[in-house]
LOMIMI-506016 format. One record per residue (C-alpha): residue number from 1; residue in three letters; x, y, z. Coordinates in steps of 0.1 Angstrom, whole numbers, always signed. Last residue first. Layout:
   resi   resn    east   north      up
    NUM    ALA       X       Y       Z
...
//
This chain:
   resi   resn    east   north      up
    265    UNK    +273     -95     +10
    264    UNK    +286     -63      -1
    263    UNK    +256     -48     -18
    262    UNK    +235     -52      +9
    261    UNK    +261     -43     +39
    260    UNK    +263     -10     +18
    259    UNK    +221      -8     +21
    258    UNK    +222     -15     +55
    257    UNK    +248     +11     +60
    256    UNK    +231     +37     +40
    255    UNK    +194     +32     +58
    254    UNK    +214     +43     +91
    253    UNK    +228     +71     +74
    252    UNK    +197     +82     +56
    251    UNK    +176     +74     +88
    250    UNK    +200    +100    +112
    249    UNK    +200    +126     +86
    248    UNK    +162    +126     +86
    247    UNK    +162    +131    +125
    246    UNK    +147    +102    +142
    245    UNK    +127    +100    +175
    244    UNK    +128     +71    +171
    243    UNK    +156     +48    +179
    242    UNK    +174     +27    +147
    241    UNK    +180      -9    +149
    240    UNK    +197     -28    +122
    239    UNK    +187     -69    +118
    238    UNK    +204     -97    +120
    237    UNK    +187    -122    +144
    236    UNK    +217    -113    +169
    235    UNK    +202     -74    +163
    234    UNK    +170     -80    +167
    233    UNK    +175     -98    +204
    232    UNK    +200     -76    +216
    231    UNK    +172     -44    +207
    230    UNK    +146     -68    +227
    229    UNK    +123     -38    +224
    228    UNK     +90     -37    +248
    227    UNK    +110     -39    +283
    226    UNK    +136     -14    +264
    225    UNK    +109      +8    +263
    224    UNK     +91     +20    +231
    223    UNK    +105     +44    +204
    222    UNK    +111     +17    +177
    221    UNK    +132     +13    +143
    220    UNK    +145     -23    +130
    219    UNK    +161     -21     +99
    218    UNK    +164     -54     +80
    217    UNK    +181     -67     +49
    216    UNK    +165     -93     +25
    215    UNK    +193    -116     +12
    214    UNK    +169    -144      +3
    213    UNK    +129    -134      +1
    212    UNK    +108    -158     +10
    211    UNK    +114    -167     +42
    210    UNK    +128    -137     +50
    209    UNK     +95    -122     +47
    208    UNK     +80    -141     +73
    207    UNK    +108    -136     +98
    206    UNK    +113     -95     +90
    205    UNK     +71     -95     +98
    204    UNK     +80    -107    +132
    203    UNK    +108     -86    +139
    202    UNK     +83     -57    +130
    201    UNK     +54     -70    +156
    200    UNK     +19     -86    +138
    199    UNK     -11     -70    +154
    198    UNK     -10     -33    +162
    197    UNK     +27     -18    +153
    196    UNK     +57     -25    +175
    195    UNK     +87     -30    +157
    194    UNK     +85      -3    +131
    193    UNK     +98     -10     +96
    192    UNK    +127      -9     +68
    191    UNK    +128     -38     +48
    190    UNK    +155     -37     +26
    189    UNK    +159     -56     -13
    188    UNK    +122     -55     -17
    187    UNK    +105     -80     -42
    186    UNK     +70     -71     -44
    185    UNK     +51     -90     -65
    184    UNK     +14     -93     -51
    183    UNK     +24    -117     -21
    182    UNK     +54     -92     -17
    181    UNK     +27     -65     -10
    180    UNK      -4     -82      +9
    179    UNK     +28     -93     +32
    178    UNK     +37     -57     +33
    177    UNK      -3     -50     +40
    176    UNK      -5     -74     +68
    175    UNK     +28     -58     +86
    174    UNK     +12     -24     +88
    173    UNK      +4     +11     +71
    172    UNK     +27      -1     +45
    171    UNK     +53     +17     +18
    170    UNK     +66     +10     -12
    169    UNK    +101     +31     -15
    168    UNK    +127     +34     -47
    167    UNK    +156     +51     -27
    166    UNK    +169     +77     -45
    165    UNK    +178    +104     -20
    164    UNK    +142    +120     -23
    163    UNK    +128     +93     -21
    162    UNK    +142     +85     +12
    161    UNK    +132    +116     +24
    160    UNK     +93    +117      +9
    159    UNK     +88     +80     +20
    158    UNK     +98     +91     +60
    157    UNK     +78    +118     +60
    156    UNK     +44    +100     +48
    155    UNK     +55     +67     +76
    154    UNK     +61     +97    +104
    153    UNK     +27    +110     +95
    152    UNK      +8     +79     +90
    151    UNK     +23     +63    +119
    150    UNK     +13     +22    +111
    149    UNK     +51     +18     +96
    148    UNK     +63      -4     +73
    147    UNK     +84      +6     +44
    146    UNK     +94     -14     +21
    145    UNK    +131      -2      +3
    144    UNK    +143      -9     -28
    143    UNK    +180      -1     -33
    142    UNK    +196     +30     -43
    141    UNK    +193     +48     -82
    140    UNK    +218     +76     -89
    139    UNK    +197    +105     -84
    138    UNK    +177    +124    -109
    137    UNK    +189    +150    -128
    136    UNK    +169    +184    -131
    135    UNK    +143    +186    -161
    134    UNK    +148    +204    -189
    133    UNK    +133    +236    -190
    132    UNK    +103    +235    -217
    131    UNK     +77    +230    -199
    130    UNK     +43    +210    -191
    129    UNK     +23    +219    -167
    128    UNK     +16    +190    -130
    127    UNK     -18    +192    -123
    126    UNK     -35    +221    -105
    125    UNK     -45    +220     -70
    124    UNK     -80    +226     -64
    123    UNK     -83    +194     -47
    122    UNK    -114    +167     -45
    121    UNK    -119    +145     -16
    120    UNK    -120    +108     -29
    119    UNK    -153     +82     -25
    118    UNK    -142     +51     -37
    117    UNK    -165     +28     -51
    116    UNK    -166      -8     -52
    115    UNK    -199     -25     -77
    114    UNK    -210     -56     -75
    113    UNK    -231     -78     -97
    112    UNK    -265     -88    -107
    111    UNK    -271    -122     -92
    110    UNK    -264    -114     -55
    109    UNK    -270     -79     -49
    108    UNK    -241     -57     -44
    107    UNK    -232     -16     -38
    106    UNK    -201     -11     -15
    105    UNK    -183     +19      -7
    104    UNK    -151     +32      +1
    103    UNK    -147     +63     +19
    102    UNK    -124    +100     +20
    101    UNK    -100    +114     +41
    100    UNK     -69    +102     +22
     99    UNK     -62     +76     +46
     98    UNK     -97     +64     +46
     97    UNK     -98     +55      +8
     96    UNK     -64     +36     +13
     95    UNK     -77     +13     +37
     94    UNK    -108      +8     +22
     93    UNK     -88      -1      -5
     92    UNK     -61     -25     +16
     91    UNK     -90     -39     +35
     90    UNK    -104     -51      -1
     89    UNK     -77     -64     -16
     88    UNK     -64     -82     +22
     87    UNK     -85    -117     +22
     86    UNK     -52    -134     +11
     85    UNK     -66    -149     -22
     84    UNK     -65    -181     -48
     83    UNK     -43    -205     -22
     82    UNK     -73    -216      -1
     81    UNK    -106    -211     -22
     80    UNK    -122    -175     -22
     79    UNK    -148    -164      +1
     78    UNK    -125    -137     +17
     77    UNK    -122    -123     +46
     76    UNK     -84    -115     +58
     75    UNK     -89     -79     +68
     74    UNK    -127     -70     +66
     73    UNK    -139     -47     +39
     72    UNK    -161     -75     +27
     71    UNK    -181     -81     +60
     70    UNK    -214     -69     +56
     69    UNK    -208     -75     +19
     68    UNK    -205    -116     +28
     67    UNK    -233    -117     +51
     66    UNK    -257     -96     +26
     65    UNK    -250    -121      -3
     64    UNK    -226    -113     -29
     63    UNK    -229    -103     -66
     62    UNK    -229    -136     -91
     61    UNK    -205    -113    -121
     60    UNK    -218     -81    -138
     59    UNK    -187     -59    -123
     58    UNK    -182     -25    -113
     57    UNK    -153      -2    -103
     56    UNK    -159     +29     -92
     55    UNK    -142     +64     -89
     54    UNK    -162     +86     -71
     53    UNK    -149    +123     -67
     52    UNK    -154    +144     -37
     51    UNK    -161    +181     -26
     50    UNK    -188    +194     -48
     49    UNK    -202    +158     -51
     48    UNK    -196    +127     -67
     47    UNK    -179    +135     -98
     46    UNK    -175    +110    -117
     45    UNK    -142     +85    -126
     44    UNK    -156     +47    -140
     43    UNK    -144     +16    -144
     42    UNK    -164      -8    -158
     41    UNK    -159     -49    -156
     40    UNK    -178     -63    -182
     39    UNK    -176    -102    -190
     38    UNK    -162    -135    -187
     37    UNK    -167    -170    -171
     36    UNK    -152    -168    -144
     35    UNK    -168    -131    -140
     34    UNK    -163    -126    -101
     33    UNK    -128    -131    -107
     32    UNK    -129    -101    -129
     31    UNK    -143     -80    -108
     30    UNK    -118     -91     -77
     29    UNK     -86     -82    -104
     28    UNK    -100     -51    -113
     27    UNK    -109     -39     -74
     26    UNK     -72     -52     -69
     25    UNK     -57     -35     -94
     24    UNK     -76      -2     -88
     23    UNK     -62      +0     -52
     22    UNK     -25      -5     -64
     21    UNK     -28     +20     -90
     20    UNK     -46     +49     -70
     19    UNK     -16     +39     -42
     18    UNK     +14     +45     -69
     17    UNK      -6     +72     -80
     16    UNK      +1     +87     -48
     15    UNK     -25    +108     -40
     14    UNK     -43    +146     -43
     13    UNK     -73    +141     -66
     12    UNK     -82    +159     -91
     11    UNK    -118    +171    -110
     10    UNK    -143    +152    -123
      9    UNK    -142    +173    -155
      8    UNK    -127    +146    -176
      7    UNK    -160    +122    -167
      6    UNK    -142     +94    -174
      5    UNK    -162     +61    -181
      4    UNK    -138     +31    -195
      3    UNK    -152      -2    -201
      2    UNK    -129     -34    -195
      1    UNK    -136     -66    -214
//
């Protein structure tokens, strides 16, 4: 069963719900696999301090040991059996939780459950009012894209534009959390990502996830050297190469053509 404790005057947080949703699912999904048998899993939204929020999600399952909560936030550890987890649900929340200039904690003692909070910086911005005027027309619906791309700044810009243009857009601080993505469900039609990034390169990631997903179109992007970028190489394995420094004009048109080629193979 799943509890729900809302303090409504918490406060807001600035986010992308789409991020607040994607967190939450995996602290649900851990709680309740803690729970094999059944149980409580609570989620609650408090106010933590003057300047943050806490929302938390707590379960009433085994708990964990100190070794495994010393290193629960880690990228690919995970105590679960081969096949049943990639090791990335926590990393992607903490993750998440630091992006937004906040925290994630952890609170577990083996036998009486865990609980994952995260610790959000509150905004005085108001909500979104309701009105009367009707709203202005979307536009006509484009491919899915997943973004990759470990430049929070550029990777935050580049979301907004192709948004904007109707792109629907998922987007990844790195090649481990695009393959924590289509793992979960994704099912991109265009991957769109930045060849060198720390651990797994773009071309790389465009490999793995071609595996898996048929007709997947690439764009390559990179600033680096030529002696770091193999541009040939990316673009005799199929992919699109755009350079960085790139003007939002200059991504829209690249990001068309991949997308026609799309819808004309």
């Amino acid at each position: 069963a799943l509890e729900l404790d809302v303090d409504p005057e918490a406060g807001r947080v600035l986010m992308d719900p789409t991020q607040l949703e994607r967190a939450l699912m995996n602290l649900v999904v851990n709680a309740v696999d803690a729970q094999p048998n059944g149980g409580l899993v609570t989620l609650s939204v408090q106010k933590h301090d003057d300047a943050n929020i806490r929302v938390a999600v707590s379960d009433a399952g085994e708990g964990m040991s100190n070794d495994v909560a010393a290193h629960a936030f880690e990228p690919f550890y995970t105590t679960k059996p081969p096949g049943k987890g990639t090791g990335l649900g926590l990393a992607s929340v903490y993750g998440i939780a630091r992006q937004l200039g906040g925290d994630a904690l952890l609170s577990t003692e083996e036998g009486h459950g865990t609980t994952v909070a995260l610790v959000l910086p509150r905004t005085a911005e108001e909500g979104p009012r309701a009105t009367s005027e009707p709203a202005p027309a979307p536009k006509s619906a484009k491919a899915s894209v997943l973004l990759v791309e470990d430049d929070d700044a550029l990777r935050h810009l580049a979301r907004r534009v192709l948004s904007a243009e109707g792109y629907s857009v998922t987007a990844a601080a790195n090649a481990n959390e695009a393959l924590m993505l289509v793992h979960e469900g994704l099912v991109p039609e265009i991957l769109l990502t930045d060849e060198v990034m720390p651990g797994m390169r773009g071309h790389q990631l465009a490999v793995r996830l071609s595996h898996d997903l048929q007709g997947l179109r690439v764009l390559v992007c990179s600033g680096h050297a030529d002696e770091l970028v193999d541009e040939s190489k990316l673009t005799r394995q199929g992919a699109a190469f755009l350079h960085k420094p790139y003007t939002p004009t200059e991504l829209l048109a690249a990001l068309g053509k991949v997308a026609s080629a799309r819808a004309g193979s």
